[in-house]
Each structure stands twice: as C-alpha cells, then as structure tokens.
SETORRO-632409 format. One line per field, with one value per residue (C-alpha): y negated, x, z negated; residue in three letters; residue number from 1. Coordinates in Angstrom, 2 decimals, m for minus. Example, Ala and Ser with C-alpha at 12.3 -4.5 7.8 and 13.67 -1.06 7.14 Angstrom:
2
north (4.50, 1.06)
east (12.30, 13.67)
up (m7.80, m7.14)
aa (Ala, Ser)
i (1, 2)
***
This chain:
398
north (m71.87, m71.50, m69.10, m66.21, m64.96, m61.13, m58.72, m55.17, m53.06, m49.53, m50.29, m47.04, m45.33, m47.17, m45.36, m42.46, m44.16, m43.60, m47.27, m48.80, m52.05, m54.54, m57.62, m57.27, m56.92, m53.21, m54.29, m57.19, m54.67, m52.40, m54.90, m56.49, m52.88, m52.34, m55.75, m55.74, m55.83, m58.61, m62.23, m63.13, m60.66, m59.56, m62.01, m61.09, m57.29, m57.45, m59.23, m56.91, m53.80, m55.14, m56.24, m52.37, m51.07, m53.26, m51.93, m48.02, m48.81, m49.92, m48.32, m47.17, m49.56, m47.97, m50.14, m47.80, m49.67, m53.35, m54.43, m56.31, m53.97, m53.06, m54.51, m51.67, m49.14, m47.18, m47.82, m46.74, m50.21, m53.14, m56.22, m59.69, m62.80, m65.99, m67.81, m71.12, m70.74, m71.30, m70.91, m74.09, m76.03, m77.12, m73.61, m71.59, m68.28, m70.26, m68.70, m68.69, m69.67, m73.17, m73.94, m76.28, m76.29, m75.72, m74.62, m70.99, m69.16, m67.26, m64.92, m63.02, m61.31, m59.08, m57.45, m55.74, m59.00, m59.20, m55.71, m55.36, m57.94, m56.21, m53.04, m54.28, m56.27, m53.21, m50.57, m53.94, m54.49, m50.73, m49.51, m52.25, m51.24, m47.49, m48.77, m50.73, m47.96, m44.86, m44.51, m41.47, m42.72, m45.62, m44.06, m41.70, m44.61, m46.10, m43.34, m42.55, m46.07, m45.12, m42.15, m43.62, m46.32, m44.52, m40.86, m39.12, m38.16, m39.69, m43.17, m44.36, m47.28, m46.64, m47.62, m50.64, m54.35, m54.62, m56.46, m58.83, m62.63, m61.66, m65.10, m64.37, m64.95, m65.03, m62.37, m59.24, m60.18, m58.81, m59.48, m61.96, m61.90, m64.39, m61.68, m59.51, m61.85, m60.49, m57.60, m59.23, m58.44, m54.74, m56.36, m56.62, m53.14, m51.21, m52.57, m51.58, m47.91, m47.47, m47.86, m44.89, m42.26, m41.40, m40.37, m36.36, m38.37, m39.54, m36.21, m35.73, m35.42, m38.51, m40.45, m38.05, m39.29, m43.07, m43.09, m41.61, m44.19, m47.30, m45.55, m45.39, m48.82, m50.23, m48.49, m50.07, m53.71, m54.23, m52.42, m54.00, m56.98, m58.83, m57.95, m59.00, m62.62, m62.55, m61.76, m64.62, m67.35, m70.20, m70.90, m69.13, m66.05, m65.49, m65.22, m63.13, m60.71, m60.09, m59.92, m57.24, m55.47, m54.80, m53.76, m51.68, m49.88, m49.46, m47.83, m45.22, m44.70, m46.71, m48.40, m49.22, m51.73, m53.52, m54.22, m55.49, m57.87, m59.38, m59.54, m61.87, m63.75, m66.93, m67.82, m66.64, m67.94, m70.22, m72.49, m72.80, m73.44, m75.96, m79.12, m80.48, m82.80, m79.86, m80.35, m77.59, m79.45, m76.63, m76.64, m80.19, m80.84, m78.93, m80.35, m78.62, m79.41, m78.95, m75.74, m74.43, m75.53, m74.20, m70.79, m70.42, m71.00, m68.08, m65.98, m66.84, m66.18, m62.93, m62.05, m63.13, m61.32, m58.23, m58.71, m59.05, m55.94, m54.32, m56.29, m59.03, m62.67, m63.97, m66.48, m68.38, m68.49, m71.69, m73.57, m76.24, m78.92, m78.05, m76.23, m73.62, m72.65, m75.09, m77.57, m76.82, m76.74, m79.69, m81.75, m80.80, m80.81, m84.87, m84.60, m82.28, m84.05, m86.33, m87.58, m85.73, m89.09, m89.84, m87.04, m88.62, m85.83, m84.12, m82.19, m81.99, m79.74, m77.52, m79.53, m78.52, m75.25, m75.42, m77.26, m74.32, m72.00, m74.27, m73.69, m70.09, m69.83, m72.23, m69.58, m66.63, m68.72, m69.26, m65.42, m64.27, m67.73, m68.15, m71.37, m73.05, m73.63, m76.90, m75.24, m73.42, m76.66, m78.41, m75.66, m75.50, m79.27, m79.03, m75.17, m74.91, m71.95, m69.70, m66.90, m64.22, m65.03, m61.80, m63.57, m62.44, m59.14, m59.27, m62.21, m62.69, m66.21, m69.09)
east (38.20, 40.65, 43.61, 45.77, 48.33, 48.57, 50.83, 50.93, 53.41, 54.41, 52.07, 52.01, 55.25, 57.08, 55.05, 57.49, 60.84, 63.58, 64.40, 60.92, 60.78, 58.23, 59.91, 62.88, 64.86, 66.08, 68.66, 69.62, 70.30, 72.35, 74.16, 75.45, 76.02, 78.90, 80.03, 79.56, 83.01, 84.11, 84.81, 81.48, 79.47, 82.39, 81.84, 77.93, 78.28, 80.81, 78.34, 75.69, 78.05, 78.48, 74.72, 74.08, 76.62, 74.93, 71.61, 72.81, 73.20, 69.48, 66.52, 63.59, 60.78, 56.99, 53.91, 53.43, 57.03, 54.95, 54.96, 51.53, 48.61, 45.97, 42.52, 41.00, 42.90, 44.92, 49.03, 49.16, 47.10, 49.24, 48.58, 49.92, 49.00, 47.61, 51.37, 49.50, 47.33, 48.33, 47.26, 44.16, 45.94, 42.56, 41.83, 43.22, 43.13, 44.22, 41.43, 40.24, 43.58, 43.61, 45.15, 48.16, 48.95, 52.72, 53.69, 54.45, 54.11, 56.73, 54.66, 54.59, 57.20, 55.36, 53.68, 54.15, 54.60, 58.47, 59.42, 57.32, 59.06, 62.89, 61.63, 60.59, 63.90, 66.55, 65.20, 65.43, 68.90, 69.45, 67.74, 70.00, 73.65, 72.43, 71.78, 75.25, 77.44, 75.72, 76.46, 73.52, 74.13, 72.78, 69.05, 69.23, 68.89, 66.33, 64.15, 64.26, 63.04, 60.37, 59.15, 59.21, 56.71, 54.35, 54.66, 55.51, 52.37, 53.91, 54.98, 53.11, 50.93, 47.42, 46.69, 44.31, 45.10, 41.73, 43.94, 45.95, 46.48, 43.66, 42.97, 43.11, 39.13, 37.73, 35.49, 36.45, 40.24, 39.09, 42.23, 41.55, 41.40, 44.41, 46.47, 46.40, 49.19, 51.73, 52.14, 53.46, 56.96, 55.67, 55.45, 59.69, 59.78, 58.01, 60.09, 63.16, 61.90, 62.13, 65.78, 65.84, 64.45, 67.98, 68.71, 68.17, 66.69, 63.93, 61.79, 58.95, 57.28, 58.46, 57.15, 53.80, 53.59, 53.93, 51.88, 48.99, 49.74, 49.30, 46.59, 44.36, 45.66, 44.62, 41.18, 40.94, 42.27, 39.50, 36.38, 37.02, 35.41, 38.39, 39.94, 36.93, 36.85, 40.51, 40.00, 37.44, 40.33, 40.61, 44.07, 47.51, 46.02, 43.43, 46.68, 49.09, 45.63, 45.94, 49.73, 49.53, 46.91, 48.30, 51.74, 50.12, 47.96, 51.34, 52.98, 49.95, 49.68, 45.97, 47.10, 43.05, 43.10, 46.56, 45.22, 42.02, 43.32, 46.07, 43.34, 41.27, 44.26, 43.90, 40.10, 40.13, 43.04, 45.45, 42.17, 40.88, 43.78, 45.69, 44.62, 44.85, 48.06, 49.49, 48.65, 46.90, 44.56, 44.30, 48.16, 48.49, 46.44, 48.68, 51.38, 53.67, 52.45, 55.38, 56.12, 52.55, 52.96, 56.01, 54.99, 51.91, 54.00, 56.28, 53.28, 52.21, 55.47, 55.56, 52.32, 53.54, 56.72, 54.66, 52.79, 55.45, 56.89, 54.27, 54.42, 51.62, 53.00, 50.76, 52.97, 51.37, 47.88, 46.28, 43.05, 41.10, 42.06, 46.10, 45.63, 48.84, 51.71, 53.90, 51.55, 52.10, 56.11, 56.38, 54.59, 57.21, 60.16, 60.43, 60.78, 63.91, 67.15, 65.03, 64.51, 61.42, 60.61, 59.94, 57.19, 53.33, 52.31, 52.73, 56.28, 56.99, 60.01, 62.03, 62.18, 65.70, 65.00, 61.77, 63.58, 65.79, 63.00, 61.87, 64.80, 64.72, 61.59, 62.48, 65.40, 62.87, 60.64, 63.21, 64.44, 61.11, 60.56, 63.68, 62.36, 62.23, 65.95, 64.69, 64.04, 67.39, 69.28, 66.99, 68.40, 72.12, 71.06, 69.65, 69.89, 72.83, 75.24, 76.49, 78.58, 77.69, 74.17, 72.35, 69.82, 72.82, 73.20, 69.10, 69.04, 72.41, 74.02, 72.73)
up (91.62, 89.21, 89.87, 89.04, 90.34, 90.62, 92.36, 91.11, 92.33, 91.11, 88.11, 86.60, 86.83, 84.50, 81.68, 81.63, 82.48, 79.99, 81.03, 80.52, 78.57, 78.31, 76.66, 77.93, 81.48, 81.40, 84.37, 82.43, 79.78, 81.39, 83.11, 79.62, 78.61, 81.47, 80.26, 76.40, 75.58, 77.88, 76.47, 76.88, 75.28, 72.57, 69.36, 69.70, 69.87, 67.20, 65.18, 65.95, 64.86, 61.81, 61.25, 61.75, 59.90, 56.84, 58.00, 57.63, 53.42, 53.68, 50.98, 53.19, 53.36, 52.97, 51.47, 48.97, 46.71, 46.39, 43.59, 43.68, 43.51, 46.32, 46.40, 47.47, 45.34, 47.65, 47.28, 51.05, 52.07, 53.61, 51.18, 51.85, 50.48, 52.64, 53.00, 51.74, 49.12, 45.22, 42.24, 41.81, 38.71, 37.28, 36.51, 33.68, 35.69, 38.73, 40.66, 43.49, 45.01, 46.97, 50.28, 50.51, 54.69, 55.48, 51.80, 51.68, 48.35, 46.79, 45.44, 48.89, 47.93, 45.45, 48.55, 51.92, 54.34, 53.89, 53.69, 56.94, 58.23, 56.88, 58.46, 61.82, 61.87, 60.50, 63.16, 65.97, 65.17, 65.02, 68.16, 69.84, 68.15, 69.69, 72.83, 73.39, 71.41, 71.54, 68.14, 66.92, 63.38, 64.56, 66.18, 63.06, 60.47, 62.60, 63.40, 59.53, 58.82, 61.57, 59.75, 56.58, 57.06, 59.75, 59.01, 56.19, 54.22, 50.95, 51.85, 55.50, 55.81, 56.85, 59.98, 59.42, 57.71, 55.85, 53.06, 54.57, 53.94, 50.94, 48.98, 45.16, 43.99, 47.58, 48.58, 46.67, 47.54, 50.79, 53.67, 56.13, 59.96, 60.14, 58.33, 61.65, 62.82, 60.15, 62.01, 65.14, 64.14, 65.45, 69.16, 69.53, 67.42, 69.91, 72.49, 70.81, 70.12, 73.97, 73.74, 71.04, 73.46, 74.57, 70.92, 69.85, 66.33, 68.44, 68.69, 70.49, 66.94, 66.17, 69.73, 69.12, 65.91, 66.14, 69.35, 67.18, 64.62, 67.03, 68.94, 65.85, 64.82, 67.72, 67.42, 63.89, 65.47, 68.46, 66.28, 62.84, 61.08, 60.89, 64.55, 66.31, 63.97, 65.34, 68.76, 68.70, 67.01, 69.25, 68.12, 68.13, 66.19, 69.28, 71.25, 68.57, 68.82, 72.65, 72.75, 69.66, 71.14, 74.20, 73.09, 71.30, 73.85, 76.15, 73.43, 72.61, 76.58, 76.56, 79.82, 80.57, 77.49, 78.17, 81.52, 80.72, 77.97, 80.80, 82.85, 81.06, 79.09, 81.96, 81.06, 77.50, 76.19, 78.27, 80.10, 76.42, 74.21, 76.52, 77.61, 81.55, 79.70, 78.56, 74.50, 72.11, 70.48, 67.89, 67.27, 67.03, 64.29, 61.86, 59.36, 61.57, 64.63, 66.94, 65.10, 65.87, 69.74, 70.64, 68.04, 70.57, 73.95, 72.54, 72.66, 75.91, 77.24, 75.26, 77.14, 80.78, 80.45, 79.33, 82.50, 84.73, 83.70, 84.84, 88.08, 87.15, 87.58, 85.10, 84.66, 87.66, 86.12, 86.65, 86.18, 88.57, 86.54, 85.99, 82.71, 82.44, 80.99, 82.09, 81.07, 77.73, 77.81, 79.68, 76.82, 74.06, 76.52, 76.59, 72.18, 72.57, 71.07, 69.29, 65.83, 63.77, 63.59, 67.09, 67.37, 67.12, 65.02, 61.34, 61.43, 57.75, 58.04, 60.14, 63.28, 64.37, 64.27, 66.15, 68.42, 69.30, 69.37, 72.39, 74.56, 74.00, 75.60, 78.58, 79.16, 79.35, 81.48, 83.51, 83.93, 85.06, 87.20, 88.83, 90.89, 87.37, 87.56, 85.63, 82.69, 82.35, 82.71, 79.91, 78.05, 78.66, 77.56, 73.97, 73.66, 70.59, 71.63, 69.50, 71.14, 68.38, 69.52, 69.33, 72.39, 74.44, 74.22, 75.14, 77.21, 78.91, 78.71, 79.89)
aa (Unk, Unk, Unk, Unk, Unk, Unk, Unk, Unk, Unk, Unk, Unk, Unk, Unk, Unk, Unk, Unk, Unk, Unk, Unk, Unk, Unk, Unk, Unk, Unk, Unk, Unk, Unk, Unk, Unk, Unk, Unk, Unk, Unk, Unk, Unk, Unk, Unk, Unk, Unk, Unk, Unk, Unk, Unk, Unk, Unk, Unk, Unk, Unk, Unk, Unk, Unk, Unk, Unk, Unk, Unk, Unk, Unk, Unk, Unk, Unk, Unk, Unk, Unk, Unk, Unk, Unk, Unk, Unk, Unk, Unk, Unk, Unk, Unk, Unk, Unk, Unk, Unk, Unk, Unk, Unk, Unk, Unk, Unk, Unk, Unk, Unk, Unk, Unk, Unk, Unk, Unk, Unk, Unk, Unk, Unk, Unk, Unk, Unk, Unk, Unk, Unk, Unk, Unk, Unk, Unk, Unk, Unk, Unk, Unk, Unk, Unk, Unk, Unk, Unk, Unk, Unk, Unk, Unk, Unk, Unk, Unk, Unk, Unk, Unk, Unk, Unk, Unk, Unk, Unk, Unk, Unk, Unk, Unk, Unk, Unk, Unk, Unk, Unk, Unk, Unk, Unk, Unk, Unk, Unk, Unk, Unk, Unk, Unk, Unk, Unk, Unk, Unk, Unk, Unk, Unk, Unk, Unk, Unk, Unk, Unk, Unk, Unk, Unk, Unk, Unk, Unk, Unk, Unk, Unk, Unk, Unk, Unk, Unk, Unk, Unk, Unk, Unk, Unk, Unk, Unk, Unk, Unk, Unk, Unk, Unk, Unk, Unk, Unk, Unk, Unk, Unk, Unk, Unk, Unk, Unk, Unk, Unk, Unk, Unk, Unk, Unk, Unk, Unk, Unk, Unk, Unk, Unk, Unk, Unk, Unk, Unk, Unk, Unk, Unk, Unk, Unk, Unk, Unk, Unk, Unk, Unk, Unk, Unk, Unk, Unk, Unk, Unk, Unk, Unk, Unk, Unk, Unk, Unk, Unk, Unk, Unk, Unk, Unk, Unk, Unk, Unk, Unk, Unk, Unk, Unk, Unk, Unk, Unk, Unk, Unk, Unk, Unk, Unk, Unk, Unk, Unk, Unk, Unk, Unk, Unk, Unk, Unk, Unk, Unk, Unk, Unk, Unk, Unk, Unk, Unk, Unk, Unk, Unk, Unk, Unk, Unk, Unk, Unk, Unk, Unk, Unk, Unk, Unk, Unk, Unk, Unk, Unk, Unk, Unk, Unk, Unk, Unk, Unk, Unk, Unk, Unk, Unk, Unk, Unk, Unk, Unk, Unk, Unk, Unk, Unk, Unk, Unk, Unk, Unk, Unk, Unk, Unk, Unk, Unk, Unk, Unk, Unk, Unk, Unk, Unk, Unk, Unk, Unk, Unk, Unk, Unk, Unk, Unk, Unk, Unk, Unk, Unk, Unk, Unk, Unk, Unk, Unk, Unk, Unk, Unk, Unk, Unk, Unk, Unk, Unk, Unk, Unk, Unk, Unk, Unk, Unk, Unk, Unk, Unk, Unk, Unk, Unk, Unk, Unk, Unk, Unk, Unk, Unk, Unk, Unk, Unk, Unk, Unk, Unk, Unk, Unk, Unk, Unk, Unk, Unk, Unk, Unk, Unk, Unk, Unk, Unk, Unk, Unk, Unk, Unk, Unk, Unk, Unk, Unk, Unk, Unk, Unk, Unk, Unk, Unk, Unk, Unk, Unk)
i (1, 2, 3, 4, 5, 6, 7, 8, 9, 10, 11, 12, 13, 14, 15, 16, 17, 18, 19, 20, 21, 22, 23, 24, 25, 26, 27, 28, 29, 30, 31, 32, 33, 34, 35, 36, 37, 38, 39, 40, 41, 42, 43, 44, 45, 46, 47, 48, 49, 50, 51, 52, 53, 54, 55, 56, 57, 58, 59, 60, 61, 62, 63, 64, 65, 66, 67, 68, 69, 70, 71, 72, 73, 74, 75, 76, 77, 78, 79, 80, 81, 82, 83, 84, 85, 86, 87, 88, 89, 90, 91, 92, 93, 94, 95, 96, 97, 98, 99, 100, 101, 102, 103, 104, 105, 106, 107, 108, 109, 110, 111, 112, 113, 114, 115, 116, 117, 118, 119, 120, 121, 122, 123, 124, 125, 126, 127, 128, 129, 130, 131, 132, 133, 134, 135, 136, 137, 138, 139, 140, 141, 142, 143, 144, 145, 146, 147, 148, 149, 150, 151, 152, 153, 154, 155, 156, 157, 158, 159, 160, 161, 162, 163, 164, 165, 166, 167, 168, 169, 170, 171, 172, 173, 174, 175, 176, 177, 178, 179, 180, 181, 182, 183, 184, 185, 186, 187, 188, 189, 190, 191, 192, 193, 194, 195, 196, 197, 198, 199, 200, 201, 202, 203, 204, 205, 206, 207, 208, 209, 210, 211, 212, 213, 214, 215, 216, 217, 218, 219, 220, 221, 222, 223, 224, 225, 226, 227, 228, 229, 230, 231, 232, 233, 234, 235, 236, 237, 238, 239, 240, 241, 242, 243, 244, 245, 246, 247, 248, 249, 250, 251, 252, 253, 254, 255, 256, 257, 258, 259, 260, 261, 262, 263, 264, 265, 266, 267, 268, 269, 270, 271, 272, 273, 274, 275, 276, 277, 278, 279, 280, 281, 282, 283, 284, 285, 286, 287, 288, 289, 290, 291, 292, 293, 294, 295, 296, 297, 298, 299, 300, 301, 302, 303, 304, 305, 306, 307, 308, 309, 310, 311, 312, 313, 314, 315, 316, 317, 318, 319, 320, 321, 322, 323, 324, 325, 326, 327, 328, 329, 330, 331, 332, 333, 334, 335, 336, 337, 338, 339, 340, 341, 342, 343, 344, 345, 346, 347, 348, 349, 350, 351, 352, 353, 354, 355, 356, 357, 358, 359, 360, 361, 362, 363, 364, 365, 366, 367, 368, 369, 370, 371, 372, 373, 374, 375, 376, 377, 378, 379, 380, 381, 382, 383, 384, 385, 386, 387, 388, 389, 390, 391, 392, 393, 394, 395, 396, 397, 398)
***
C-alpha cells in the first residue's frame, strides 16, 4: 500500500493570519527581522536595500507595452514565444518555426515573458525590503506594480494564457499548454504579497481585486484546452501545473482545490515521474538533463513546503516500491563538485549553476525535515556562500 504521510493541524486558520505564508517560515522570518542588522544578516539586507531602492526608479510593467503583436488581437493578451524554436533556415519566411532543445531565442524579448518575469521579481524584492524596514515607500511601489499589471482597466493582463509559448506558423499561432509554466514566477509573488498586508498601500480593494484576478485565472487554468493538456504533462510542466494551481487557489481563498491537488500530488505526480532509483526518466532525456532534474525537485519541494504550511507532511509521501522525494535528490547528490563531464547524460551548459540550485533545495528540505541533518551538511559542503545572499534574509544561514 503505498503511503502518505498526513497530519493536519489547525488547517484552516492560517487563512486570515497577517503572518500567513506558504513558501516560507513566517518564524524564520521574524526571527531574521529582530536580527537583520547583526553581522550575519547585514551585507544581505544592505544589498537588498539597495536592490529596492533601484526597483523604486522602475517603469510599470503591463502586457499591453510588448512590442510583438497578439495572435488573437487583443493588446491585453499575455504572448510569449516557445524559448526554443527559430526561425526554419530552409524557408524564406522562416515559418513554421523549428525546435532547437536548450537554445533560447532572443526574440522573447519582443513579448510579455520577461517583463512578467521583471514584474514578479521587482514587487518580490520589494515586498521583502517592506517587510525588514518598514519602509511604506517600499509596499507603495509594489502595490503600484500590482495594480498595474492585474487591475487597472487600461493596462491589466487578462486572466487566461491562451497565447503563450505560441510557435510562429503552428496552429493559428495559437499558445501552447507548456506556456502555462511561464507564469510560475507568480507562485513566490503571491507569497510575498502576504508580507504587504501590513502596508496602508495594500487596500482591501487592492487584496479584493487580485483575489478576483487569480480566482478567475485559476477558473481559466483547470477548464481550458491548454490547462487540462497541462495538467495531463507527465513531466516537470504536470508538476509547475499543480504547484501554480494551488498557490493560486490559497491566494483567491478556494481552499477545497489546494487541498484536493496536495491530496493527489503522491500518485499523480511523484509515483509517476520518479523512478524506484530515484531518476526522472522524463528529465533525463533532455540536453540539459541535470538542469531539468534538479528544476523538477524544486517544484516538488515547492509543493511539500506548501503542504506543510498547512500542516500536511507531504514530504513523507512514499510508494511500495521506494519511489519519493528523496529518491530523486539522492541520485544527483553523488554529481555535486564534479566535472560536467562526469555526468552520464546531455548537460550542454550551465552546470555550476544548476549545481547550486541543488543545494538550495537540500537546505529547504532540510528546514522542513529536520532529521535530514544529511542534507544540510551536503550543503555547507558544495553550497557556495555568499553573505549578501538574498536566500538569507528568507532562509536563514546554513
């Protein structure tokens, strides 16, 4: 029988606490808070201070400045292009575009993907200098960012993705369901908007306002063409779907949803994407393979933490046959300080940093599975530190 681990507490009252987060430890925060100007937090609060200050001289983003044009005609539609695809050479119009794995196109940047991206990041990095200064210039800038890009009538986003990752010549340059994963950047953003409800900026239009945004976003992501191709991906994108979707439901209150998506997580997702060794198949056959792997752990860990904030240790899900989590770490942990080289699959570039991405998730395992004390060692091990580190003033030091 396979198993999963489940203890619900005080599941429900943490909807309406000021102090509510769901990626990260809201003691943990308030602990570096009394402490954010001590030797070990300084250099990265500093940093942080200045990254907001930078953030404050920052045009609003809204989907409606791309410079590429919608498919479907509306300048209030999120468009990105597929990240590999180009321009077919034998063609003279180039079309349709053909797929080159692991080779991003530059020509993203004529549409919505990056400034997404910028937004997501600025009102992060905002929400987070507010938090640790209480600094209302600070939540204003963010909430304004906020209200460009989901509420004001002249420059919001519509609350669907029906043209994302769109191949130029295929199908109508209808979007695809893999393009659902370029709003994922949203998942730490709604986190961080928890941190602006101390803030007079952060009306009760505002909160009203977003949470009918994501409410009829997620309406649009579990009833749509492309969100139920998604939520049947077999891959990293099947998980991105469920970790989205249930972020999303917490924010807009839908509490029914997040819970049945956590629910099912163990036999949908984990039991089918990892193997008893701990590989993912589906990951692994990719030119970046290790990239991929440790890209879908961070989304599993994204979802367990999620569930153990609402008292769920998810975290201890396993199948019959050893099929879990840990599983999956434990088969990239032995290629950590090695050479690219030494890897048995494709890694054609940024193996350092994926590398580093790795022992940022064995720290968060380790905070929310303290009897992994392994994992926090392997860190302190190959983890590179950096005392402006942002992960600090989020994490706390290893």
């Amino acid at each position: 029988m396979r198993k999963l681990y489940l203890f619900v507490g005080v599941l429900f009252c943490f909807l309406h606490s000021v102090c509510a987060q769901w990626l990260w430890d809201a003691e943990v925060l308030k602990g570096i808070k009394e402490n954010v100007r001590n030797r070990e937090y300084v250099e990265a609060y500093q940093r942080l201070i200045r990254d907001a200050e930078d953030k404050l001289h920052v045009k609003p983003y809204s989907v409606v400045y791309k410079e590429g044009l919608s498919p479907g005609g509306d300048k209030h539609d999120y468009v990105s292009l597929s990240r590999y695809v180009w321009p077919d050479p034998s063609k003279p119009d180039g079309l349709p575009y053909v797929h080159r794995d692991g080779e991003s196109n530059p020509e993203l940047e004529k549409y919505d993907r990056v400034p997404l991206g910028n937004m997501a990041d600025a009102v992060n990095t905002l929400s987070l200098a507010y938090f640790y200064s209480e600094d209302e210039r600070y939540a204003k800038k963010a909430v304004d960012l906020l209200k460009t890009w989901f509420l004001h009538d002249e420059t919001r986003m519509n609350p669907h993705l029906e043209y994302a990752q769109f191949i130029p010549g295929v199908n109508n340059n209808k979007g695809r369901q893999y393009g659902l994963i370029d709003t994922y950047s949203f998942v730490e953003m709604l986190n961080s908007i928890k941190l602006l409800e101390t803030s007079d900026y952060f009306t009760k239009d505002v909160e009203d306002g977003l949470r009918r945004w994501f409410l009829s976003f997620s309406k649009w992501w579990q009833t749509s063409e492309q969100g139920i191709a998604e939520r049947n991906g077999k891959n990293n994108h099947g998980l991105a779907y469920d970790v989205q979707l249930v972020m999303f439901s917490l924010f807009a209150g839908d509490m029914k949803t997040a819970l049945e998506v956590i629910e099912k997580y163990p036999e949908m997702r984990l039991y089918t994407q990892i193997e008893p060794d701990g590989k993912q198949p589906e990951e692994l056959r990719r030119t970046l393979a290790f990239h991929y792997s440790e890209y879908n752990i961070r989304h599993m860990v994204d979802m367990v933490v999620i569930a153990k904030s609402l008292g769920i240790e998810l975290y201890k899900s396993q199948s019959d046959d050893g099929r879990s989590l840990y599983k999956a770490i434990d088969f990239l942990v032995p290629y950590l300080g090695k050479e690219a080289s030494e890897w048995p699959y494709k890694q054609i570039s940024g193996w350092e940093k994926s590398q580093q991405a790795l022992c940022e998730d064995l720290f968060r395992v380790a905070m929310i599975d303290p009897s992994r004390k392994d994992y926090m060692e392997i860190c302190k091990k190959f983890g590179k530190q950096n005392q402006a580190d942002r992960n600090r003033l989020i994490f706390g030091i290893h």
